[in-house]
ZARO-856354 format. One record per residue (C-alpha): residue number from 0; chain; y, x, z. Coordinates in nm, 2 decimals. Last residue first. Layout:
% ZARO-856354
PT     i   ch       py       px       pz
PT   NUM    A        Y        X        Z
...
END
This chain:
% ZARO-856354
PT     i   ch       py       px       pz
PT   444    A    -0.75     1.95     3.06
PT   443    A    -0.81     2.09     3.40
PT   442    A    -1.11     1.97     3.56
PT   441    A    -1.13     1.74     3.90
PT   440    A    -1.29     1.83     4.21
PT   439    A    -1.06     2.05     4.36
PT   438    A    -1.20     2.39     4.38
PT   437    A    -1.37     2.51     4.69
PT   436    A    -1.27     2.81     4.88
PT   435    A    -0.97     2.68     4.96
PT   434    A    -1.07     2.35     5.10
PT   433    A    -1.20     2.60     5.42
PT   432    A    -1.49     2.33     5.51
PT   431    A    -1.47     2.15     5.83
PT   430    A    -1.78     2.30     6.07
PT   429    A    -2.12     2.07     6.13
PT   428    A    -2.18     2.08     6.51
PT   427    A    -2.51     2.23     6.63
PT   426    A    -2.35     2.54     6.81
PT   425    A    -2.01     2.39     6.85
PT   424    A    -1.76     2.37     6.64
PT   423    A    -1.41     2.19     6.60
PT   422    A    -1.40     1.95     6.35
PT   421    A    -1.19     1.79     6.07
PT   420    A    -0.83     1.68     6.08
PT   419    A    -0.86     1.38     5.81
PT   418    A    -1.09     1.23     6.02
PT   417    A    -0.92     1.19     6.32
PT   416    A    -0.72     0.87     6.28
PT   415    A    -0.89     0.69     5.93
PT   414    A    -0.73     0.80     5.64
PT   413    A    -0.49     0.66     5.49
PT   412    A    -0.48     0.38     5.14
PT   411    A    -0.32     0.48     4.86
PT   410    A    -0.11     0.18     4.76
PT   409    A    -0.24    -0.06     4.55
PT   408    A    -0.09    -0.14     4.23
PT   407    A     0.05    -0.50     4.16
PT   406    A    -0.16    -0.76     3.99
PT   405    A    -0.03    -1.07     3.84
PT   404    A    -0.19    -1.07     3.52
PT   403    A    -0.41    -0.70     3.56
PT   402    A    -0.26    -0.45     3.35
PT   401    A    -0.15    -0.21     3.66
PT   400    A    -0.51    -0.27     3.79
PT   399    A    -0.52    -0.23     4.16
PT   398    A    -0.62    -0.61     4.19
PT   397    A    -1.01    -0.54     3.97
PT   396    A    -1.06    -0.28     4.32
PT   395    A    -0.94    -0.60     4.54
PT   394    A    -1.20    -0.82     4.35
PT   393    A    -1.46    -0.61     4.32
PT   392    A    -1.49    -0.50     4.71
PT   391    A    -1.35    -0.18     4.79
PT   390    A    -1.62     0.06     4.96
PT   389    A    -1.74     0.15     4.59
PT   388    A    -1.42     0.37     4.53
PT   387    A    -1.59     0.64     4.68
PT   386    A    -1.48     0.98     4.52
PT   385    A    -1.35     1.10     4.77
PT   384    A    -1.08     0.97     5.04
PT   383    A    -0.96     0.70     4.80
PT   382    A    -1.22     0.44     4.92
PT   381    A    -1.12     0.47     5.26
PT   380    A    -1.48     0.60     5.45
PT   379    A    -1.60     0.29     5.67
PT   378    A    -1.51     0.39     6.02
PT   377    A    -1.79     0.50     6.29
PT   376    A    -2.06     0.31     6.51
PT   375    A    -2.35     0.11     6.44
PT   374    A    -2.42     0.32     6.15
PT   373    A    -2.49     0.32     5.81
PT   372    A    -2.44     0.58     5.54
PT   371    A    -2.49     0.44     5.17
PT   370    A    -2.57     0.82     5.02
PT   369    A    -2.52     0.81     4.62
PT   368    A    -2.54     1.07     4.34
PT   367    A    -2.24     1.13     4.12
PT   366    A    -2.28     1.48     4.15
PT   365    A    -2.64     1.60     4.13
PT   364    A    -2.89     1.59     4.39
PT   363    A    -3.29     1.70     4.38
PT   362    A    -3.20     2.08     4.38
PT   361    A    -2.96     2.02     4.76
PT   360    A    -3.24     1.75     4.89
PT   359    A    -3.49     2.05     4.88
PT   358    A    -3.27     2.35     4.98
PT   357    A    -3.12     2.11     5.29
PT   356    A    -3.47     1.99     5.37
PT   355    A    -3.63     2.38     5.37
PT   354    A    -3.82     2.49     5.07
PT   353    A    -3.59     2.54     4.81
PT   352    A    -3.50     2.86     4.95
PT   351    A    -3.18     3.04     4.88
PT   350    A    -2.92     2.88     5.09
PT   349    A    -2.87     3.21     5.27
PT   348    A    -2.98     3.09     5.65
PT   347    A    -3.24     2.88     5.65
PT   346    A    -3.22     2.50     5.67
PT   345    A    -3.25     2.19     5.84
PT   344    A    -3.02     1.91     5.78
PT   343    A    -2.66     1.79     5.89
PT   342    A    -2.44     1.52     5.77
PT   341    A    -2.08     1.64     5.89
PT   340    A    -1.85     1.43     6.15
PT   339    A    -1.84     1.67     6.45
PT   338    A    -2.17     1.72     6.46
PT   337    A    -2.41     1.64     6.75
PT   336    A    -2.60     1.31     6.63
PT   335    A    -2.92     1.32     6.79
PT   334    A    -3.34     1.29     6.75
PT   333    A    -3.40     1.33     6.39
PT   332    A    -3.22     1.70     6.38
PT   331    A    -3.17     1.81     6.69
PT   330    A    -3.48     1.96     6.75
PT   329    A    -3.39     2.30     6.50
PT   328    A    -3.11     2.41     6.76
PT   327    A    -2.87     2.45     6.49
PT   326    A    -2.73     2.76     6.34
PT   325    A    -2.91     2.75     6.03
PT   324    A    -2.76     2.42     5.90
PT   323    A    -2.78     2.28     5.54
PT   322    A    -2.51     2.06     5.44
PT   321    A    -2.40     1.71     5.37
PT   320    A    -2.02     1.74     5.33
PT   319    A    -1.71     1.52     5.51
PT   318    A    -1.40     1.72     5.47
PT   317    A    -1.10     1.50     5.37
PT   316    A    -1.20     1.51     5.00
PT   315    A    -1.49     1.34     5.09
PT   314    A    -1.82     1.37     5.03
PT   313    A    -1.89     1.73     4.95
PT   312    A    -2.23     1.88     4.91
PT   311    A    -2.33     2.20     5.11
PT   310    A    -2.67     2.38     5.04
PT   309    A    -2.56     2.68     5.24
PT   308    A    -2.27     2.74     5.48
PT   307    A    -2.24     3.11     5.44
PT   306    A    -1.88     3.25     5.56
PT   305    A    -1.85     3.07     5.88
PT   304    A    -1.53     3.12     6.01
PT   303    A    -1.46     2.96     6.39
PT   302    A    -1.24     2.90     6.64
PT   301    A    -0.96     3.13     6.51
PT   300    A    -0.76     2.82     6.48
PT   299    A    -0.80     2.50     6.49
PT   298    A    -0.52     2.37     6.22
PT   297    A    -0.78     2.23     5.96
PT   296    A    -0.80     2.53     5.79
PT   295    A    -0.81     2.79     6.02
PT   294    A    -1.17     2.66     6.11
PT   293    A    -1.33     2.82     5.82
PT   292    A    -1.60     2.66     5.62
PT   291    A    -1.72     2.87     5.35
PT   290    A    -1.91     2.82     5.07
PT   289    A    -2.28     2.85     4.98
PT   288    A    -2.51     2.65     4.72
PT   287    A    -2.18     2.47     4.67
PT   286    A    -2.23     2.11     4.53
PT   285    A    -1.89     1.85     4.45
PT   284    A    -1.80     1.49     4.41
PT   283    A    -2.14     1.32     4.58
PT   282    A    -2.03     1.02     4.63
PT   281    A    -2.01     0.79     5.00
PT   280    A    -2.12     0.44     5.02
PT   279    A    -2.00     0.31     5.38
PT   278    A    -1.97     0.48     5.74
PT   277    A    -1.82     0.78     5.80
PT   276    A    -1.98     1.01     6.05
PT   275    A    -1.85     0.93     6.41
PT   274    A    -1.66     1.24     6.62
PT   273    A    -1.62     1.14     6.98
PT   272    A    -1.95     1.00     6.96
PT   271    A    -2.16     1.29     6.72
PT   270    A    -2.11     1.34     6.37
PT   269    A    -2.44     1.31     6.24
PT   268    A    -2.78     1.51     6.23
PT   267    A    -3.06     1.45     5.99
PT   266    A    -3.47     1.42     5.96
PT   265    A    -3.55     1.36     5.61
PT   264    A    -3.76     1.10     5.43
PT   263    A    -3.88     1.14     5.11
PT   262    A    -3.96     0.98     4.76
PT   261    A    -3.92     0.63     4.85
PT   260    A    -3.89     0.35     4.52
PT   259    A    -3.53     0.21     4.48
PT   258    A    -3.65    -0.02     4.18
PT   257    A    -3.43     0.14     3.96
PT   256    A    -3.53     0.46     4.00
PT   255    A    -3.49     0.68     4.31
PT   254    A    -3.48     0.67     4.69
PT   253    A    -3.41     0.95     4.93
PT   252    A    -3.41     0.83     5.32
PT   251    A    -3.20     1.03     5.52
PT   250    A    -3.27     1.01     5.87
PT   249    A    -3.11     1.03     6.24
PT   248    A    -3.27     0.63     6.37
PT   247    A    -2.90     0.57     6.47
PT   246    A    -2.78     0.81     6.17
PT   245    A    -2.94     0.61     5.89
PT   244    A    -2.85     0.79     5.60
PT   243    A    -2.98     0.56     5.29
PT   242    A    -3.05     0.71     4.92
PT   241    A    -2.93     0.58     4.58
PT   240    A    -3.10     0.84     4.27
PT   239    A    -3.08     0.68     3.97
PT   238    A    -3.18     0.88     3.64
PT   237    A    -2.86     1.01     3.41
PT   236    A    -2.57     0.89     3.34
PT   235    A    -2.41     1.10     3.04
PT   234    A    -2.04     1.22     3.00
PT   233    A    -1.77     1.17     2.72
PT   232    A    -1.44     1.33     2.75
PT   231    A    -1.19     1.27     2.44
PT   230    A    -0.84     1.41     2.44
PT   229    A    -0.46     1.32     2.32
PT   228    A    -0.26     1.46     2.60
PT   227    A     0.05     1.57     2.65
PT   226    A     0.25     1.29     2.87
PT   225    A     0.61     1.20     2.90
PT   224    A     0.84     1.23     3.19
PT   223    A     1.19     1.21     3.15
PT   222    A     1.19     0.87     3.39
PT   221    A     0.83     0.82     3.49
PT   220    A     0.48     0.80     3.26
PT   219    A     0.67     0.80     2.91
PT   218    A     0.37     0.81     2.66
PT   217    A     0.46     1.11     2.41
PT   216    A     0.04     1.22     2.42
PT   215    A    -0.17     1.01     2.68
PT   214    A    -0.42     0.88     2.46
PT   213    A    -0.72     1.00     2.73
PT   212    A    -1.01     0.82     2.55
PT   211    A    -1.32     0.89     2.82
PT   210    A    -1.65     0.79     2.68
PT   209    A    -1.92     0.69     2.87
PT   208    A    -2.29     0.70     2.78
PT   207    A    -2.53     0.49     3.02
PT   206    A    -2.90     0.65     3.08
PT   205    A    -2.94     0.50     3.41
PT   204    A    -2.73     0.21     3.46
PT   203    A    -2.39     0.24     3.63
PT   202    A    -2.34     0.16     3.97
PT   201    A    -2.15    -0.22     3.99
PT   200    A    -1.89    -0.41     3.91
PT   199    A    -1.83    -0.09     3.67
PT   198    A    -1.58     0.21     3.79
PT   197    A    -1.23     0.35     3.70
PT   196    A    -0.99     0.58     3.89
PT   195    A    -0.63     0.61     3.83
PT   194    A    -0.44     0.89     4.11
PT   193    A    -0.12     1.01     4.13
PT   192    A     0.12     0.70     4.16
PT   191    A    -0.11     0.53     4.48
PT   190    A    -0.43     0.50     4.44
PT   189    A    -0.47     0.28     4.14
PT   188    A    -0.77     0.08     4.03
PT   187    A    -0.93     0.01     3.66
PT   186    A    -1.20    -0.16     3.56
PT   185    A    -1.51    -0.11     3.35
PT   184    A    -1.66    -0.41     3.19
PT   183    A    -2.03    -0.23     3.10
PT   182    A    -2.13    -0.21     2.69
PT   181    A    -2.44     0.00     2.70
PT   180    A    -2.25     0.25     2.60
PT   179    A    -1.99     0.27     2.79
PT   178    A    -1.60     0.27     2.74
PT   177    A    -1.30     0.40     2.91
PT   176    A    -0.98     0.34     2.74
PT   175    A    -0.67     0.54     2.85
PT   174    A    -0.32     0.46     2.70
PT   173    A    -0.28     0.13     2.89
PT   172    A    -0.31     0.29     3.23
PT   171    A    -0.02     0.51     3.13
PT   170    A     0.22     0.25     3.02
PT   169    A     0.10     0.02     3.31
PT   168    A     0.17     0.27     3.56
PT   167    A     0.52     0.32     3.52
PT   166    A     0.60     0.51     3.79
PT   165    A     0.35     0.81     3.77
PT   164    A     0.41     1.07     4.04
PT   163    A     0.29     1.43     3.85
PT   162    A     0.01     1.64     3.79
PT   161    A    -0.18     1.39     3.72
PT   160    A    -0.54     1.24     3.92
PT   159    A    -0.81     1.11     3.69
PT   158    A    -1.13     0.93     3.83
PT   157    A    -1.41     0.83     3.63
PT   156    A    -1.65     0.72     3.86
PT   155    A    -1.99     0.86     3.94
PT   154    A    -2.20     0.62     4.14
PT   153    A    -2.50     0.64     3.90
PT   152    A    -2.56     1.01     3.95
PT   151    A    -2.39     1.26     3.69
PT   150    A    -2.47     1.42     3.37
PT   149    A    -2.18     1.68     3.21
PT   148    A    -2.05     1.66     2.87
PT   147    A    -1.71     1.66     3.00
PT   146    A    -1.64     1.69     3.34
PT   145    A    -1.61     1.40     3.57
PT   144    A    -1.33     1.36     3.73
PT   143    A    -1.03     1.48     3.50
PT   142    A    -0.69     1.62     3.55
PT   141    A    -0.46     1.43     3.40
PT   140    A    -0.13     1.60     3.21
PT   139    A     0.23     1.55     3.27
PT   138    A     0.56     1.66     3.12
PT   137    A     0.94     1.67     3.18
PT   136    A     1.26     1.72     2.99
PT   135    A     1.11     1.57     2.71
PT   134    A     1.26     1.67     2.35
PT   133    A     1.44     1.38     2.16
PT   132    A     1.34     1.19     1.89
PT   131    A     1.50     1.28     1.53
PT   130    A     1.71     1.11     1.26
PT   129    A     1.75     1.08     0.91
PT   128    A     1.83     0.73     0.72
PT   127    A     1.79     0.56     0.38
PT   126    A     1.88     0.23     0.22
PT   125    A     1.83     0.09    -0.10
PT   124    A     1.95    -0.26    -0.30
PT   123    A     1.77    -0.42    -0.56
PT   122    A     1.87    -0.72    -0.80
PT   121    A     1.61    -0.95    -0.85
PT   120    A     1.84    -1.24    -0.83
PT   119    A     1.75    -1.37    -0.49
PT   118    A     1.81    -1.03    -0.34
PT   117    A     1.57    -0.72    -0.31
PT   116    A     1.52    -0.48    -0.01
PT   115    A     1.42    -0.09    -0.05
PT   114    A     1.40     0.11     0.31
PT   113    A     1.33     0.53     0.32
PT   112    A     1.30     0.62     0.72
PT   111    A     1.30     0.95     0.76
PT   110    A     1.22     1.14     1.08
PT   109    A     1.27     1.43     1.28
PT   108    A     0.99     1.50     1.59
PT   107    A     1.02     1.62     1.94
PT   106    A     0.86     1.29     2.07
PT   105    A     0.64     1.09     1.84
PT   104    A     0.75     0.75     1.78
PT   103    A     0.67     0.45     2.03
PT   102    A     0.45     0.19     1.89
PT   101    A     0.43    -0.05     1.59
PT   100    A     0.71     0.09     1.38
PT    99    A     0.98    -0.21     1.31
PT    98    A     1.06    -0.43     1.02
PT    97    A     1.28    -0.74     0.95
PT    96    A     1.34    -0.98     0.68
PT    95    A     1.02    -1.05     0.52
PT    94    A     0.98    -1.40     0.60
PT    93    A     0.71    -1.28     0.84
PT    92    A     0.83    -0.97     0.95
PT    91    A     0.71    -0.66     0.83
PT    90    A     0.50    -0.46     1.09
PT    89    A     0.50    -0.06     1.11
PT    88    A     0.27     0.28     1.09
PT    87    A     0.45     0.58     1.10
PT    86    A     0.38     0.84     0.79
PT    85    A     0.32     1.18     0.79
PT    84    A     0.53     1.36     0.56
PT    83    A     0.54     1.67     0.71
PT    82    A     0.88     1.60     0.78
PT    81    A     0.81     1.29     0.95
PT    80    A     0.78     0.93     0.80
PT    79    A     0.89     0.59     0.78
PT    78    A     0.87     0.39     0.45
PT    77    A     0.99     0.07     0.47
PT    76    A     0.92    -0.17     0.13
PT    75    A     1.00    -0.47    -0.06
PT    74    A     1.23    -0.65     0.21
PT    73    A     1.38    -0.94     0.14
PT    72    A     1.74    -1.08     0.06
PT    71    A     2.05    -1.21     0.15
PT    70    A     2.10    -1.00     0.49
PT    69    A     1.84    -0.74     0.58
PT    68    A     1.70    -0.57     0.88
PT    67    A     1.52    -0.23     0.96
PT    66    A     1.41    -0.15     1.31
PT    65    A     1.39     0.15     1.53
PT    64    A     1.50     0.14     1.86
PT    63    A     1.33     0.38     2.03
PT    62    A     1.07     0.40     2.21
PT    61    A     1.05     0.79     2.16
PT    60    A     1.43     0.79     2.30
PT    59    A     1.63     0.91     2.02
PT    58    A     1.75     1.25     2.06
PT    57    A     1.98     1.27     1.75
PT    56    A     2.09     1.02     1.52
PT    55    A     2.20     1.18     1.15
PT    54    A     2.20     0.85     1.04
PT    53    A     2.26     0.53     1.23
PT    52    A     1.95     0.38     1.46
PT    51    A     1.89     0.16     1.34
PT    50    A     1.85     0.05     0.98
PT    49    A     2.11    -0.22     0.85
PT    48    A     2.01    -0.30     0.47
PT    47    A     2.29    -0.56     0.26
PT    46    A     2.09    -0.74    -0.02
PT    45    A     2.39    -0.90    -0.26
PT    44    A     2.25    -0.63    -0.47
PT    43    A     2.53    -0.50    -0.73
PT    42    A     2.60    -0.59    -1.10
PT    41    A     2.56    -0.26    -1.30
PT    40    A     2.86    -0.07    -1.41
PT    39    A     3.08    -0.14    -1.71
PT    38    A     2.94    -0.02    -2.05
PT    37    A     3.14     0.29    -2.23
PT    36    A     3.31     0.12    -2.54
PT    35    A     3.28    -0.15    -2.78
PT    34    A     3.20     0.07    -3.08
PT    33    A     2.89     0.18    -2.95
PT    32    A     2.75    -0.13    -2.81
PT    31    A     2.78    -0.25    -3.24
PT    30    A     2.63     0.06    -3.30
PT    29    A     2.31     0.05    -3.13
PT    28    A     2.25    -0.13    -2.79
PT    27    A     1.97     0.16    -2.68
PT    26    A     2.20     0.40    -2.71
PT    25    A     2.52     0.24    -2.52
PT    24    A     2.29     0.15    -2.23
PT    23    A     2.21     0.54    -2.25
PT    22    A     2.55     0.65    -2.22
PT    21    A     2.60     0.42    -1.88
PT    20    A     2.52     0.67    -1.66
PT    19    A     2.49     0.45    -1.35
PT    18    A     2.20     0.24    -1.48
PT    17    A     1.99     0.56    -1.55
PT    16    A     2.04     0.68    -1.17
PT    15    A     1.96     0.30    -1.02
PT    14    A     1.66     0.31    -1.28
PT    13    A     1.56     0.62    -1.12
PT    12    A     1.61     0.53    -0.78
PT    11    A     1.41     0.17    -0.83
PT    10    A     1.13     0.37    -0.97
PT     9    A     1.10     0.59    -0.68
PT     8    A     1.09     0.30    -0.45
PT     7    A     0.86     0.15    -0.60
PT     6    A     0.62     0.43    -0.62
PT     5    A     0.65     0.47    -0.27
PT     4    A     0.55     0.12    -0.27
PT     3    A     0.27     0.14    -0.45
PT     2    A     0.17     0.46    -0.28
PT     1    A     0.22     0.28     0.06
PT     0    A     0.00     0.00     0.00
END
């Protein structure tokens, strides 16, 4: 459609041109035209073209305006393109009066916008325009949750967190499609302006491809803020693995396949009374075979620095692992909760052996696997500590949508007094991990 009217619009130039030299009217006339002198110019369009914004504009805002109108007369054709000659996609009106781009323009960018219009007598009248978008002041990117190409449990989300506040979430959330294959509704839940996560109804299906369309490139997140992204992530479900900690009866039982069948049973150790383990569905986001946990870090000081925690697996981003522990008075585990908020197991010191419950349950876990903790004591986990968006009923998590008729985004929600701190040791507790030993767990783009 273009070429033809590209083409149009070339041939209404050149017969513009021809018409204003007059000498070949006279030609094609013959002698009689001759002798009665140079021909008068052509009868102008009563078609009158306003484009917006004005020529020569400079630092248009990437939403512009851009339009095209016209008086006495109909539109034939709007070219807008850059100076690579890529062209902008845009909507005719339907009496063919009015045009604009269908979406905001690149930023950075200079344009032209070429516009042809014809009035009720044929006649045709033309109309063209430079200008450019402006530069941002500001950028963002997301960082993403899982990584690409990777496999995960079934109670992996996809959860983005940018580098900077986003206040207009609705712009950004609309630029991200998440999609699986099987088909899944996926929604989508704020945390606050920094984070977007997005999960099914419930944990996905074994074997479920999702794809991860991050569209993010020019859209205006805040005021002078616009994103840089244009990037595909696509990760693989793979088998189920949900298991139960019961820490009144101190075990982990490990379940798999979609009929939940037992394939162990492991004796545990939980945060102790003055220190409960967090209740609820809680995600494996991260797995160290050793890292350290160093008391410094949560404002305890020299208390303790253990350099060689193995088989650890982070829960929340607030500290909460399940670990191996060698330092532990082996009969504590199955009979007492003596941590200081940590899900404790057996285990050698190194974190080389498969053999011991921490080693075992440490190869048989990937991220994105799920412990549902329960307890008849202790606060559910918040669902933004973590990956663990599961602890928010459908409802409320389908309410944090920007997009969402009537919804307004949820604010991050705190953590529970006490947990956010972490532990202070003791010679079966489960130490607070040094959070700068372990990456964040997202990926930069």
């Amino acid at each position: 459609m273009w070429v033809r009217r590209l083409a149009a619009l070339g041939c209404c130039l050149a017969v513009l041109a021809g018409c204003a030299g007059g000498g070949g009217a006279a030609e094609g006339a013959g002698g009689d035209a001759a002798a009665s002198g140079p021909a008068g110019p052509p009868p102008a369009s009563r078609a009158t073209i306003t484009a917006v914004p004005a020529d020569d504009a400079q630092n248009l805002p990437p939403e512009g305006p851009v339009r095209v109108t016209v008086a006495q007369g109909r539109l034939l054709s709007v070219r807008l393109a850059d100076t690579r000659g890529g062209e902008v996609p845009g909507s005719l009106s339907a009496d063919g009066t009015g045009w604009a781009p269908d979406g905001p323009l690149p930023l950075a960018t200079a344009f032209t916008l070429d516009a042809v219009a014809e009035d009720d007598q044929g006649l045709r009248a033309v109309q063209h325009t430079d200008f450019s978008t402006m530069a941002p002041l500001h950028t963002f990117v997301a960082f993403f949750t899982p990584e690409d190409g990777s496999t995960v449990g079934v109670g992996m989300p996809v959860s983005l967190r940018f580098s900077r506040p986003i206040t207009d979430r609705a712009a950004v959330e609309r630029a991200i499609a998440v999609t699986a294959d099987p088909p899944v509704e996926v929604a989508a839940h704020w945390f606050g302006g920094r984070r977007l996560d997005f999960r099914p109804r419930d944990y996905w299906e074994p074997g479920t491809r999702v794809s991860v369309a991050l569209r993010l490139k020019d859209v205006q997140g805040a005021p002078g803020a616009f994103g840089t992204q244009s990037k595909d992530v696509r990760f693989t479900v793979g088998r189920a693995q949900v298991s139960t900690v019961d820490l009144d009866a101190h075990t982990l039982t490990v379940r798999a396949g979609r009929g939940g069948r037992t394939v162990s049973t492991l004796k545990v150790s939980g945060g102790d009374a003055g220190h409960p383990t967090y209740r609820g569905v809680l995600v494996v986001s991260e797995k160290y075979k050793v890292t350290r946990m160093n008391s410094q870090t949560v404002g305890m000081g020299d208390e303790y620095d253990i350099k060689d925690v193995p088989h650890a697996m982070r829960l929340t981003s607030s500290g909460t692992f399940l670990h191996g522990n060698y330092w532990a008075d082996p009969s504590v585990f199955g009979t007492a909760n003596t941590s200081h908020g940590c899900i404790g197991l057996a285990d050698a010191k190194g974190g080389t052996s498969g053999e011991t419950p921490a080693g075992w349950l440490f190869e048989h876990s990937v991220p994105g696997d799920v412990f549902e903790v329960k307890a008849s004591t202790g606060d559910v986990v918040p669902p933004d500590n973590g990956l663990n968006g599961w602890n928010l009923p459908w409802a409320q998590w389908v309410a944090g949508s920007a997009l969402r008729s009537g919804a307004s985004p949820a604010p991050a929600p705190a953590p529970a007094p006490g947990q956010a701190a972490g532990p202070a040791p003791s010679p079966s507790a489960s130490p607070t991990p040094n959070p700068s030993a372990s990456p964040a767990p997202a990926t930069a783009p």
